[in-house]
C-alpha positions as CSV (number, residue, x, y, z in Angstrom):
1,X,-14.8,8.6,-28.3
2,X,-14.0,12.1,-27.5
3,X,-13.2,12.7,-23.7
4,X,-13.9,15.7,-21.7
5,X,-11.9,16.8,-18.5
6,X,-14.0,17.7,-15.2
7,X,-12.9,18.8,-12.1
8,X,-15.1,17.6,-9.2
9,X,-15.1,17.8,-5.5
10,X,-15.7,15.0,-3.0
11,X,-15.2,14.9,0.4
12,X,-12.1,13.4,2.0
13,X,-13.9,10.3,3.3
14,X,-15.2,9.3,0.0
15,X,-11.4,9.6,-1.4
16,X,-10.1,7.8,0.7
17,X,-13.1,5.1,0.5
18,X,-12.8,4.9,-3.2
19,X,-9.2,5.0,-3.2
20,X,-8.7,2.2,-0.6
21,X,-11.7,0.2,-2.9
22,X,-9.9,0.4,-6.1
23,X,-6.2,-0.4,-4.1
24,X,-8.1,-3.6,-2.5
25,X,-9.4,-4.9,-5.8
26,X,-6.2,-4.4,-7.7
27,X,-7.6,-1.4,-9.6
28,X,-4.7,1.5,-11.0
29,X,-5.1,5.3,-9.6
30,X,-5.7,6.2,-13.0
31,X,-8.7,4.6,-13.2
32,X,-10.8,6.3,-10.6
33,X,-12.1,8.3,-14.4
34,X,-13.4,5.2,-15.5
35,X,-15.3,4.0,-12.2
36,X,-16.6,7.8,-11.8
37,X,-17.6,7.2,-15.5
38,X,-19.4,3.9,-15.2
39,X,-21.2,5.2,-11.5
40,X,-22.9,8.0,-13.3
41,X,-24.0,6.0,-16.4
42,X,-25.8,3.7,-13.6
43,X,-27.3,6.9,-11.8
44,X,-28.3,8.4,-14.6
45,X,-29.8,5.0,-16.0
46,X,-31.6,4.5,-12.3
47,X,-33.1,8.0,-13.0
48,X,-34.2,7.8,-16.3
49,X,-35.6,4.3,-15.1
50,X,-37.4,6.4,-12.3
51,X,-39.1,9.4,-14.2
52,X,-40.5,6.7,-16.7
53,X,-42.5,4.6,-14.0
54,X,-43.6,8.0,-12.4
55,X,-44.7,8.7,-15.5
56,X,-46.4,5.4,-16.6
57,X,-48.0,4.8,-13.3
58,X,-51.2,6.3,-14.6
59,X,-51.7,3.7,-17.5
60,X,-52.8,0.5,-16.7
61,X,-50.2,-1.9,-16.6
62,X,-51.8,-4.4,-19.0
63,X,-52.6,-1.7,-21.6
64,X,-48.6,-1.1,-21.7
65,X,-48.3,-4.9,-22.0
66,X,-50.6,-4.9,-24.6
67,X,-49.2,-2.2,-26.3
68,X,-45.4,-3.5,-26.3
69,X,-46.8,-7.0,-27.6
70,X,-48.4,-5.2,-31.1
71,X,-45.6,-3.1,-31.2
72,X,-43.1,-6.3,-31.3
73,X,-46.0,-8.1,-33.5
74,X,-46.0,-5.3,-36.1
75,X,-42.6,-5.7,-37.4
């Protein structure tokens, strides 16, 4: 997998809160990429997750059902 570099900026008390975190649960320094990695898969995920059931909310819930069950059936 092909990795970029980003530069970000936090403030001071969420530094030190993440650093003190990942000190406490035995985590290396070097790995505050792969926690800032992980959080933004789950917020992006959460929003994705989101914008669909804004979207769906005007279907009716068992015509989704219905259509995800002859979906599944047809293959």
């Amino acid at each position: 997998m092909n990795k970029v570099r980003w530069s970000v900026t936090v403030p001071e008390a969420t530094d030190q809160a993440l650093r003190g975190y990942l000190a406490e649960t035995g985590v290396k320094r070097g790995d505050i990429s792969h926690f800032a990695d992980k959080a933004v898969q789950l917020y992006l995920s959460d929003l994705i997750i989101e914008n669909v059931k804004i979207r769906n909310k005007q279907y009716n819930q068992d015509e989704i059902l219905a259509a995800i069950d002859e979906a599944i059936s047809a293959h």
